[in-house]
N, C-alpha and C positions, 0 to 999 in steps of 0.2 A: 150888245153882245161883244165879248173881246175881241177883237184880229187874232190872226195868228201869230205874228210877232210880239203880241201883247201877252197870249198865253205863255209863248216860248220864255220870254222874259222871266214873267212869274215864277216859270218853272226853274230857273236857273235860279232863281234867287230863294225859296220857299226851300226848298230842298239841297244842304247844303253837308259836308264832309262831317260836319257834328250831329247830324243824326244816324250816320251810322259808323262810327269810328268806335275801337273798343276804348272805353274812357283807363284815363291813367291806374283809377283803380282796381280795373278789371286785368289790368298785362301781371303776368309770369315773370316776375322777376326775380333777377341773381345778387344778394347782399354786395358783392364783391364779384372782379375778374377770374378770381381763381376757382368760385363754386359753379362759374357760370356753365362753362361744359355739362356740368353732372345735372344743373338743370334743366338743361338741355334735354339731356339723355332720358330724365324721369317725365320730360311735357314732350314727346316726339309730334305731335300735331301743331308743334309751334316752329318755325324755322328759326325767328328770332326772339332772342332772350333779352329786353333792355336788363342795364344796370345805373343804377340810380348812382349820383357821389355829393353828398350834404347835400340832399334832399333834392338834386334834380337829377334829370335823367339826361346824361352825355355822352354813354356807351354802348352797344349792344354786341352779344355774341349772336354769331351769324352758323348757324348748324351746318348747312350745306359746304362752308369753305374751314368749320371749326378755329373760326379766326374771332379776333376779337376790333372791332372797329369803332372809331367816335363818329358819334350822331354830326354830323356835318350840314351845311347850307343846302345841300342837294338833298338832302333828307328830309326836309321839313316842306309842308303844304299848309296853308292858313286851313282854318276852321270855317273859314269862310266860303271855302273852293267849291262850286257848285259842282254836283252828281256827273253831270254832262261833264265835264270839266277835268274829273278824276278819271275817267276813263282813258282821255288821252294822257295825263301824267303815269299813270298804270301799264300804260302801252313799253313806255320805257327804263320804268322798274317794277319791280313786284310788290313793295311797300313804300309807305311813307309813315316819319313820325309826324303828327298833327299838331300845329304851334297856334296858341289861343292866349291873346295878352302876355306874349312875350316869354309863355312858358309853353313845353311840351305837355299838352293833358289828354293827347290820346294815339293811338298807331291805326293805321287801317293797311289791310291787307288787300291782293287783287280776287279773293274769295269772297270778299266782302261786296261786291259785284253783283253778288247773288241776295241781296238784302231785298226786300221787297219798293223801298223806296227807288230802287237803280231801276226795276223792273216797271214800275211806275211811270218814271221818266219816259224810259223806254216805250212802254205805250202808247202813251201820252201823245209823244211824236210819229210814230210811226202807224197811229191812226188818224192827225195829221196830214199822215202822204196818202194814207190811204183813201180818204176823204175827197183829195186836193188828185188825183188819178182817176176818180171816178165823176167829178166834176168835167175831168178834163178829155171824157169818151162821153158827153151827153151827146146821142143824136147815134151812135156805136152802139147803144148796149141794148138792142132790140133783139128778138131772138134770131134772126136770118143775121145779124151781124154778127154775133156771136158765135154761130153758128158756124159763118166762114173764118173768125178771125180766130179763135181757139182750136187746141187739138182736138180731136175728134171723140177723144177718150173722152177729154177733160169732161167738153159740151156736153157727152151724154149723162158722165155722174152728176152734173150742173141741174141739167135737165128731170132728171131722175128726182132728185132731191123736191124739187119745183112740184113734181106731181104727185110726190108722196106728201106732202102737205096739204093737198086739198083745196077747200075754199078759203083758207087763212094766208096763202102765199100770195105774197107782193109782187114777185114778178123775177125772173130769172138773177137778174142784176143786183139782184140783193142776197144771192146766193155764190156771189164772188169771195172770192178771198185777196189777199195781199197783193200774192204773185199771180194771182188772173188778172186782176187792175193794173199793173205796173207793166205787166207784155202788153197788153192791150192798147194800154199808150202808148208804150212804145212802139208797137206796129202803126200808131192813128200818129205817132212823128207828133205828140204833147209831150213828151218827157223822154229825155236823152240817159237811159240807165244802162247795166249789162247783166247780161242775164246772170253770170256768178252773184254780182249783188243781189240781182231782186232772190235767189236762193237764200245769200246771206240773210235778206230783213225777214224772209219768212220764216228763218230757223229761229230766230230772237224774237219774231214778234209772235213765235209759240213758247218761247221759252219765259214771256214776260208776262203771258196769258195764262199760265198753269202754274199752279202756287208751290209744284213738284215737279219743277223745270229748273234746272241755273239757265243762266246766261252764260256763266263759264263754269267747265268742267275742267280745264286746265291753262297753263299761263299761256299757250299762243291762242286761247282763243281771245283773250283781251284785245289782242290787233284787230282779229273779228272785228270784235263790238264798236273798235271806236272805227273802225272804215266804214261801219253801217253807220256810225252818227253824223260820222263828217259826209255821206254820203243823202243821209236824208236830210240834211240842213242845206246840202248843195241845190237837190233837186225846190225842195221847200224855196229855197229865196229865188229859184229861175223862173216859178211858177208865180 
């Protein structure tokens, strides 16, 4: 069976910025600088419009500033960049054009976040922590422990669920979610988190669970996602 280092790895490398990049062929582009505006105007769901010059691609109009800019060093991400990887690059712009043997052949956007493979990722890890939390309250998750260390509310919908199951229920602890495992540690003093975060990983790790969820619905949630990564790789390597 793999480690989790060994999964994490795979994961980085398996999934990578050319499976969800829109490929060269697929981008909206303008013959020339001077049409580039109007096509702007006629794709409004694109911010940026490349423009190709003897067959490669070195310019883009940028809609939001109506300026016209060269594709530059800080615009380009290998094809290589793993999922995880792109998140923090995303953090501090909104796109990138995608360089694969020396040519541009694809753009990825920070909507592009929402692809099922980032979602993936995202799982992936953050069942992971979830895992490696509840490991880490073994001898904690009886129901008098429970009972004392959860709110009161929480313990009785916990509970509730528990006995509307029947004879097929496993046992309270198995009716935990994210954010019941992660305070729980944190109050048993396994795992050093704050409560803003463990909100954060439950909102993502519902929004990577439902196939009618983004991860982001707009550009500052991008910081979200990657402080929840750099956040679950943190706790992950303390553990």
């Amino acid at each position: 069976m793999p480690t989790l280092k060994e999964t994490l790895k795979r994961l980085a490398t398996t999934f990578t910025v050319r499976d969800i990049m829109i490929p060269r062929v697929g981008l909206i582009c303008s013959d020339d600088e001077k049409q580039a505006a109007k096509v702007s105007d006629d794709n409004p769901d694109f911010n940026v419009i490349p423009i190709p010059r003897e067959g490669q691609l070195t310019g883009y109009f940028e809609r939001d500033s109506r300026s016209i800019k060269r594709i530059e060093l800080d615009d380009l991400i290998s094809d290589g960049t793993s999922l995880l990887d792109l998140v923090e690059i995303l953090e501090d712009r909104q796109f990138s054009f995608v360089l694969s043997h020396r040519h541009i052949e694809g753009y990825v956007h920070y909507s592009d976040l929402n692809h099922h493979l980032v979602k993936l990722a995202f799982y992936v890890i953050l069942e992971a922590l979830e895992r490696v939390a509840l490991d880490s309250i073994q001898g904690r998750d009886d129901r008098e422990s429970l009972k004392r260390d959860l709110d009161s509310n929480r313990f009785e919908q916990i509970e509730g669920a528990y006995k509307r199951t029947g004879d097929a229920a496993r046992g309270l602890a198995s009716y935990l979610n994210i954010s019941d495992l992660l305070r729980l540690a944190a109050k048993a003093g396994t795992v050093d988190i704050e409560e803003s975060v463990v909100t954060a990983m439950k909102d993502v790790r519902d929004g990577a669970a439902h196939p009618s969820n983004n991860l982001v619905s707009s550009y500052p949630d991008v910081k979200k996602l990657a402080h929840v990564k750099r956040e679950c790789l943190r706790v992950l390597g303390a553990m």
